[in-house]
C-alpha positions in Angstrom: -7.3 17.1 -19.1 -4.2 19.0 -18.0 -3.7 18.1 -13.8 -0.1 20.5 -14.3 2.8 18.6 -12.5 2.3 15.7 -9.8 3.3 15.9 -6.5 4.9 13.2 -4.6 5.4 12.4 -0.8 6.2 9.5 0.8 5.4 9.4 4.2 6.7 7.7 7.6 4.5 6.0 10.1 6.0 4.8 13.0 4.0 3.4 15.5 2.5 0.4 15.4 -0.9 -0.7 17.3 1.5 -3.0 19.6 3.6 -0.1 20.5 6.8 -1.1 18.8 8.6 1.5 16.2 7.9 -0.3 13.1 8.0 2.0 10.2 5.6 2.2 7.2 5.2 4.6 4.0 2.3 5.1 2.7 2.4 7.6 0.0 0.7 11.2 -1.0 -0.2 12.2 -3.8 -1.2 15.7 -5.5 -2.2 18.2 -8.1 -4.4 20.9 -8.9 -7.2 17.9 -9.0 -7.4 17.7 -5.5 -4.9 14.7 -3.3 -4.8 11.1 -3.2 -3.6 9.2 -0.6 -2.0 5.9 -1.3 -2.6 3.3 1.5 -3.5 4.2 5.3 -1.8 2.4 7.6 -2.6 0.3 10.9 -6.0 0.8 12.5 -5.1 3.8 15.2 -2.8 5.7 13.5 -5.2 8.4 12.5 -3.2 11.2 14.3 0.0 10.2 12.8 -1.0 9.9 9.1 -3.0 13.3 9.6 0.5 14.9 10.7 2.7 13.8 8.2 0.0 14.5 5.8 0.2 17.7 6.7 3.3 18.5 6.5 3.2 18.3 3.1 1.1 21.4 3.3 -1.9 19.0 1.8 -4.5 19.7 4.5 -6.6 16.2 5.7 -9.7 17.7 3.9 -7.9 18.1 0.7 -7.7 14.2 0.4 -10.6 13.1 -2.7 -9.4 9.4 -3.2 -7.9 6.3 -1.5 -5.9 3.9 -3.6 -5.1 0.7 -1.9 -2.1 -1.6 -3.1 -3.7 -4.3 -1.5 -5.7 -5.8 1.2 -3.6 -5.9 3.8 -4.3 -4.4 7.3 -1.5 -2.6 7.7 -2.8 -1.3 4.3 -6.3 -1.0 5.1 -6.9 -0.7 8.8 -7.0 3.7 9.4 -9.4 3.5 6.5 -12.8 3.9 8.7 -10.9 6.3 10.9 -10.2 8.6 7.9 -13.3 8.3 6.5 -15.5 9.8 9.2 -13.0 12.5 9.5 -13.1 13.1 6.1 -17.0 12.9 6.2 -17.3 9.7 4.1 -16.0 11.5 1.0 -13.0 9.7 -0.3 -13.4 7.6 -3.3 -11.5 4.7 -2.8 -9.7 2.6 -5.4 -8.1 -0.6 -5.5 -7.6 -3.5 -8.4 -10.7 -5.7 -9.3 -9.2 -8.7 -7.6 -9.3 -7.3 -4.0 -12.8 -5.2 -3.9 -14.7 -8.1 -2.5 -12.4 -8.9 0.2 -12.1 -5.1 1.1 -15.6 -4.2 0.7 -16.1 -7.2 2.9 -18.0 -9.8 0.8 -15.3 -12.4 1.5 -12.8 -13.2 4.9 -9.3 -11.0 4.3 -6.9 -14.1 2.6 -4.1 -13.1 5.8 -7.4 -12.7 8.3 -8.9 -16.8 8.7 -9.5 -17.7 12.1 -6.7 -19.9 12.1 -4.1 -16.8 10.6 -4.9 -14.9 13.0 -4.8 -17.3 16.0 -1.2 -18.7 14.9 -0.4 -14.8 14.4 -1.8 -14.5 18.2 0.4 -16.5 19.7 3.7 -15.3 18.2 3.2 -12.2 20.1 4.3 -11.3 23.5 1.7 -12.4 26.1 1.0 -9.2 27.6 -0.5 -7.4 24.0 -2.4 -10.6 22.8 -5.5 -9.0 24.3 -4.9 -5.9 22.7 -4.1 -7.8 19.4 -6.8 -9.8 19.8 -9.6 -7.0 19.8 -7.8 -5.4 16.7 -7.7 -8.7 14.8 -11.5 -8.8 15.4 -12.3 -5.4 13.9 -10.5 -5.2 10.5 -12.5 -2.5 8.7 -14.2 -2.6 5.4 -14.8 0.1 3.0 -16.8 0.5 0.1 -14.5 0.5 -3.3 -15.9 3.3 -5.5 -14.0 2.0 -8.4 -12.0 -0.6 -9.2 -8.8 -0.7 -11.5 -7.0 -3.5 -13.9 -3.6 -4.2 -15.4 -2.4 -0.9 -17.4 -5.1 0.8 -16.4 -4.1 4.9 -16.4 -5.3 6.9 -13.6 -8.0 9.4 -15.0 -7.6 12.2 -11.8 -3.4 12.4 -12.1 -1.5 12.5 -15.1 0.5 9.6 -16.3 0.4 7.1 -13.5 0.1 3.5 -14.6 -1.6 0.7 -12.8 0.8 -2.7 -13.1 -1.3 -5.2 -11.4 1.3 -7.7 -9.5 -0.8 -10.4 -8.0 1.0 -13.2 -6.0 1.7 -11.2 -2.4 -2.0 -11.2 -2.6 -4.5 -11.9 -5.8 -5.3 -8.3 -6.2 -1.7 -6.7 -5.3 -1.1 -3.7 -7.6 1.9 -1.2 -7.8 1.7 2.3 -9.4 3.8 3.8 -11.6 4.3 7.5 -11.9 6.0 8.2 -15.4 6.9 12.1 -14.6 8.9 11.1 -11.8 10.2 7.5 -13.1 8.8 5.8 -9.7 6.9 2.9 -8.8 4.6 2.6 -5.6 5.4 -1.1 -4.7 2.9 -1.3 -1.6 4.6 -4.7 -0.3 5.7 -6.3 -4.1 9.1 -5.0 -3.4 10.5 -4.2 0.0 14.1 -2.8 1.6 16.1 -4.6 3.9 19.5 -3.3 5.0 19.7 -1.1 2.3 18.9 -3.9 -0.2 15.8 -3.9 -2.4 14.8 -7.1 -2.0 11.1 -8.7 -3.0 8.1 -10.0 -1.4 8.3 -11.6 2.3 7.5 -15.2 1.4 5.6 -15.3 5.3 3.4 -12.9 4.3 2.7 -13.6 0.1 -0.4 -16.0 -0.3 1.6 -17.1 -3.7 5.3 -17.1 -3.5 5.2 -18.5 -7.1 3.2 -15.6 -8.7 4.4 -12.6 -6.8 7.9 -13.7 -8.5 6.3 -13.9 -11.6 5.1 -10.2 -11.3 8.7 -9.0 -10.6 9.3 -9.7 -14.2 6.6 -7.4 -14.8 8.6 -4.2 -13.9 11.2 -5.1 -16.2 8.8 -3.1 -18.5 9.2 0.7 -17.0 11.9 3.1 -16.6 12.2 3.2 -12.8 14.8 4.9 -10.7 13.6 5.0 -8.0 11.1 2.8 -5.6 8.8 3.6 -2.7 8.8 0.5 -0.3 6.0 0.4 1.5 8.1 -1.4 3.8 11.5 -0.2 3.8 11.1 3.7 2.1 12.6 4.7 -0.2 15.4 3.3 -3.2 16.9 4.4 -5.7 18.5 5.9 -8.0 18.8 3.4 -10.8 16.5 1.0 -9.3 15.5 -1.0 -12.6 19.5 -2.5 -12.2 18.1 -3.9 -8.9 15.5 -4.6 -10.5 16.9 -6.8 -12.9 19.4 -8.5 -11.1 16.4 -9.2 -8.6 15.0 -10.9 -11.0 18.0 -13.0 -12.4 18.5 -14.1 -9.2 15.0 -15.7 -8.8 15.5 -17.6 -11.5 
């Protein structure tokens, strides 16, 4: 099956629920079979994603599928917003490992009453509330189909699931051969211009999500699309490696 050349956009969100100018990337994808949008963003942010997906010149209504990275509600959270204006249509995706906490079956690992209340009170006063009522109403979704290690998409050419648990069980990246470029959702991230890897406040297992680095060693990647941080590159798998050396 012949989907003629991928298309690629990363895109910027850059409000947060709380107000503050936070940015996140979650990333568009497209071809003559339709567009698939890669993570959503924070519950609220409807507007936003629907803006810089169109700038793209993908209309909303072209989206078909959702792939999530991971569980995350930062990840997750627009999902029921897009949904109903998308009529319910969107198959979404994720790895095997993270359907029953996404489809609800289980509490989200970052989500236990006592994450969230010690997540609660590091935030200003005023927006606990606020917070608060958000924390309460993480969506769920039902996962159409699920994906694991290796798997190749079947609805764009050439993109490669690498399943990376540790940041959560089911983490996954995607890599796009055409374009030499990995999705990292939150297995890789930038800070101050350095790619850098998972935040060890926010990875369930520290120990495994280094172990998955080693995992990337395996593709030709130039470039990386944070989902926190943007974008990196060229000649990323150096980092890459010299990440990894340094975890040692």
């Amino acid at each position: 099956m012949n989907h003629t050349t991928l298309n690629f956009k990363m895109l910027t969100l850059e409000r947060n629920p709380f107000g503050a100018t936070v940015a996140i990337h979650p990333t568009l994808l497209w071809d003559d079979n339709g567009a698939t949008l890669v993570d959503v963003g924070y519950p609220g942010q409807l507007k936003e994603l629907t803006t810089a997906v169109e700038q793209t010149g993908v209309l909303l209504k072209h989206i078909k599928r959702i792939i999530f990275t991971h569980q995350d509600w930062d990840h997750i959270g627009n999902v029921t917003d897009i949904q109903n204006a998308l009529g319910n249509k969107a198959e979404i995706y994720t790895h095997v490992n993270e359907r029953d906490y996404i489809e609800g079956v289980i509490p989200y690992i970052k989500m236990t009453p006592e994450r969230v209340q010690a997540r609660l009170q590091s935030l200003p006063e005023n927006i606990r509330e606020q917070a608060a009522g958000l924390f309460t109403n993480i969506p769920t979704a039902h996962v159409y189909k699920t994906f694991e290690d290796k798997d190749v998409l079947s609805f764009h050419d050439n993109v490669q699931v690498i399943h990376t648990p540790g940041h959560t069980p089911g983490h996954m990246c995607l890599y796009l051969q055409q374009h030499r470029l990995l999705i990292a959702g939150d297995q890789l991230r930038i800070q101050d211009g350095i790619l850098v890897g998972p935040a060890p406040e926010h990875t369930a297992d520290m120990r495994v999500a280094l172990q998955s680095l080693r995992k990337l060693q395996e593709y030709d990647i130039d470039y990386v699309i944070c989902y926190h941080g943007g974008l990196y590159g060229p000649q990323a798998a150096v980092r890459i490696a010299k990440l990894i050396a340094e975890y040692q």
